[in-house]
C-alpha positions in Angstrom: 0.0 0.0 0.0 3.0 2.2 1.0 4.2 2.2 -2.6 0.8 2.4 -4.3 0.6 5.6 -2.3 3.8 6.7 -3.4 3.2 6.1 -7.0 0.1 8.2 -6.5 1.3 10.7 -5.0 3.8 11.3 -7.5 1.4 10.7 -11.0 -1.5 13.1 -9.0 1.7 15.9 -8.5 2.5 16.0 -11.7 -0.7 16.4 -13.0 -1.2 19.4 -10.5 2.1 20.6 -11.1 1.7 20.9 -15.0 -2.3 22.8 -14.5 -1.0 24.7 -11.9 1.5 25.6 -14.5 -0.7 26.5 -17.3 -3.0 28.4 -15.1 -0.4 30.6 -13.6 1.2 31.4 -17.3 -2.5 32.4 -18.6 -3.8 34.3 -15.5 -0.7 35.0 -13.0 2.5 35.4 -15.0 1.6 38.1 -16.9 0.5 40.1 -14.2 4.0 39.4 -12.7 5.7 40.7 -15.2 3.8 44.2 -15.5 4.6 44.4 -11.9 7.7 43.9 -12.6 8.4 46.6 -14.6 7.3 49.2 -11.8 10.0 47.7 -9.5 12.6 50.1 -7.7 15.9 49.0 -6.1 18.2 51.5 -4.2 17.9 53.5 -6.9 14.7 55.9 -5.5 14.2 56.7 -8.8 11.8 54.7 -10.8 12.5 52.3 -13.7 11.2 52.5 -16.9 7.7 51.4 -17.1 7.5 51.4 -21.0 8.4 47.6 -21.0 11.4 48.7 -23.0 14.7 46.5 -22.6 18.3 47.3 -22.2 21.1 46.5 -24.7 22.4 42.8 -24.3 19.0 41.3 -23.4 18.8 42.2 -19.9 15.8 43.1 -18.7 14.3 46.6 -17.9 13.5 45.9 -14.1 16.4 46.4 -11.8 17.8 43.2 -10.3 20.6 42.6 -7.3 23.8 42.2 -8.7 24.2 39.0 -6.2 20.3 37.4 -7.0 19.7 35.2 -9.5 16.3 34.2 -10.9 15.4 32.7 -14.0 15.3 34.3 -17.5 11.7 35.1 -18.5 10.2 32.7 -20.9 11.2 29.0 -21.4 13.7 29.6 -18.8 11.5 30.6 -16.0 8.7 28.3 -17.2 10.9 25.5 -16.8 11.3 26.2 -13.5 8.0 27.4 -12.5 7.0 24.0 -13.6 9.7 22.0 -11.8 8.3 23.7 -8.4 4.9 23.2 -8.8 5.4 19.3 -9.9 7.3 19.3 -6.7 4.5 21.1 -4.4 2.0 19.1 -5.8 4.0 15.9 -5.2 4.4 16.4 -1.4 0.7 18.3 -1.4 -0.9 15.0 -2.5 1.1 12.9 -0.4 -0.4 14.6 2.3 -4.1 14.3 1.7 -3.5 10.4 0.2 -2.1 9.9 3.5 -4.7 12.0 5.5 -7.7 10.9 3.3 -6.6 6.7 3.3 -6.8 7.0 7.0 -10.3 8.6 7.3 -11.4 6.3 4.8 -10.1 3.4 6.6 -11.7 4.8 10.0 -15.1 5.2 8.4 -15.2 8.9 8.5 -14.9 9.7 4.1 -16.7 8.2 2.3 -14.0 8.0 -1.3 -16.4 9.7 -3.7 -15.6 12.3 -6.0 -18.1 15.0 -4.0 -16.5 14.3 -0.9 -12.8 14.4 -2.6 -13.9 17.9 -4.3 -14.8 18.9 -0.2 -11.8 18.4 1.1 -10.2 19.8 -2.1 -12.4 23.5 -0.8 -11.6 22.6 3.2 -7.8 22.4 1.8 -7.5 25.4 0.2 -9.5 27.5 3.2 -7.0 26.3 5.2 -3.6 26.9 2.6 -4.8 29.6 0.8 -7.7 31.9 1.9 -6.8 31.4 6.0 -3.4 33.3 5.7 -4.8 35.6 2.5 -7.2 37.0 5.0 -4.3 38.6 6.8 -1.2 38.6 4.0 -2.8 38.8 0.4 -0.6 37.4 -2.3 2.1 40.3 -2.7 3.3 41.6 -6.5 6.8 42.8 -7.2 7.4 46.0 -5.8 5.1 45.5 -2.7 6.3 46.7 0.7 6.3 44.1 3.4 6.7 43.0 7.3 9.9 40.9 7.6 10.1 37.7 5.5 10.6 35.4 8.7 8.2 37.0 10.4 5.2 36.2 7.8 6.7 32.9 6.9 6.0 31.8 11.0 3.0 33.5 10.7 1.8 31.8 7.3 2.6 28.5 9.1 1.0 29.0 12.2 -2.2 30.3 10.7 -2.2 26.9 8.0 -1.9 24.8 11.2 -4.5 26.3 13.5 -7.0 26.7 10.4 -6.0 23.3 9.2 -6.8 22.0 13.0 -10.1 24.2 13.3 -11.6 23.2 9.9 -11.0 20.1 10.6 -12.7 20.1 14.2 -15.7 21.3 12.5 -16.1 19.0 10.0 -15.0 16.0 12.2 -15.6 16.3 16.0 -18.6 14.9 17.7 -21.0 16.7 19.4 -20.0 20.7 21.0 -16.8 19.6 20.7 -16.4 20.6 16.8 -17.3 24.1 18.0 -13.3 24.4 19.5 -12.7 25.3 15.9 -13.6 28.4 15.9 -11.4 30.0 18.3 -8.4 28.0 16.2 -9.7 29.7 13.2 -9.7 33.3 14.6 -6.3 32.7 16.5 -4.0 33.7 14.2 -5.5 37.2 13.6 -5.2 38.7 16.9 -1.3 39.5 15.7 -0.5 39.6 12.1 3.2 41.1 10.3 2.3 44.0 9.1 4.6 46.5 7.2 4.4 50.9 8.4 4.4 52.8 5.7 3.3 52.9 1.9 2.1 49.9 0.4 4.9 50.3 -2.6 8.1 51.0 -2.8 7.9 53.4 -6.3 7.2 56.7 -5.3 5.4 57.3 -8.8 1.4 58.4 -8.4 0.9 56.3 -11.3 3.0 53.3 -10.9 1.4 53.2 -7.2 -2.1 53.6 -9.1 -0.9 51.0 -11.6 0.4 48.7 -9.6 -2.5 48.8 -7.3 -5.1 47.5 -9.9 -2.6 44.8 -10.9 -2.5 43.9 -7.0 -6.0 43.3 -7.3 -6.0 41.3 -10.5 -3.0 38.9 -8.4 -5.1 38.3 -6.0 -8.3 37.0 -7.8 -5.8 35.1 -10.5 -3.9 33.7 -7.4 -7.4 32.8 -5.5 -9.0 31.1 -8.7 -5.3 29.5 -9.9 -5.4 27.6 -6.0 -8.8 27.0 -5.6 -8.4 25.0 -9.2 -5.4 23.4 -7.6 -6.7 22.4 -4.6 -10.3 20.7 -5.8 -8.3 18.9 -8.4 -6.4 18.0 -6.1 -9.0 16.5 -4.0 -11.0 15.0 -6.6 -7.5 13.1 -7.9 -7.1 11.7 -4.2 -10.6 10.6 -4.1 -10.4 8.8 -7.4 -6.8 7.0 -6.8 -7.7 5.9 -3.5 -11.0 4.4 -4.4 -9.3 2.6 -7.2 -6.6 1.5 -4.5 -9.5 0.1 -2.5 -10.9 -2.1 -4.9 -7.6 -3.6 -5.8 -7.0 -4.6 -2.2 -10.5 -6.3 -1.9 -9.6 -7.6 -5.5 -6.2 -9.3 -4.0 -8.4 -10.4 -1.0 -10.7 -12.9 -3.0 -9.3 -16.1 -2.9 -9.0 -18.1 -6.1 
């Protein structure tokens, strides 16, 4: 069973990895790479926003001498790709390994409604849970220190993770214990002082305000495909696991 679930979790990861892919390089990449263009460095004056290039290739945008980040196009593609295979890999490990054992414990039933629910319940708890206090951010964005929201993003996953699934799952008054996990992780949350962009610019900050909004939805629609495909795929592999066992079972 161990390596069915393996195997599984590895065929389901690619096929999230490689939609997550496509959806991102319709909806989400391109708004990355307007934003882009209205990024400042140390320099407080801002960059071009034209989209125009410098001579050798290099992009307009200004980038750290010591960073590195893939090329745009096939480059960074490549690599987007490559992570998200990899995310979805351990992602569906996860459930396979939560969902097998409610299954086995009689609490899911392995249809593909009941896959597509926990598909929503995931992405409440990985996505809109720690939006609700750090949206998805575009180049150029000002923000609390990165250690600081990368606790905070895991501590609010885990106590909505924990609270969801006390709701769904706990007997009696007990399930209500969720709520209070679920409104934990607000009473502090990383915030940055000051503006909300870094380019001074009226316009850029107009500009990159509007595409701040369109990250947001293309982020919240691009997850929320992930994470019900992502369900419904877990559903599906499991309940085909399950009748191969009972098949093995019957006795020539």
């Amino acid at each position: 069973m161990f390596r069915s679930l393996v195997l599984g979790a590895c065929l389901i990861g690619a096929i999230l990895g490689i939609t997550m892919t496509a959806l991102q390089a319709v909806g989400v990449t391109p708004i990355l790479l307007a934003a882009e263009q209205y990024e400042v460095g140390d320099d407080p004056h801002p960059t071009a926003i034209d989209g125009s290039h410098e001579q050798g290739g290099q992009a307009g945008h200004h980038h750290d001498d010591i960073a590195w980040a893939p090329a745009d196009g096939a480059e960074r593609l490549v690599y987007t790709a490559v992570s998200n295979v990899g995310a979805g890999i351990g992602f569906a490990a996860i459930l396979l390994v939560l969902m097998n054992q409610l299954s086995q414990r009689g609490r899911l039933r392995l249809t593909p409604v009941r896959g597509l629910l926990v598909g929503a319940l995931c992405y409440l708890a990985v996505f809109v849970a720690p939006s609700l206090g750090l949206p998805p951010e575009i180049p150029g964005a000002s923000a609390a220190a990165l250690e600081a929201r990368q606790l905070w993003w895991l501590a609010t996953v885990a106590s909505a993770a924990a609270g969801l699934g006390l709701l769904a799952l706990a007997p009696g008054w007990t399930r209500w214990l969720g709520l209070p996990l679920l409104l934990a992780p607000y009473t502090w949350v990383p915030t940055h002082q000051g503006p909300l962009f870094l380019n001074p610019d009226p316009q850029a900050v107009a500009a990159l305000t509007a595409l701040h909004h369109e990250f947001i939805w293309a982020s919240g629609l691009s997850n929320l495909a992930f994470w019900l495909l992502a369900g419904l795929l877990c559903a599906l592999v499991l309940k085909r696991l399950a009748g191969t066992s009972r098949d093995d079972e019957v006795p020539a």
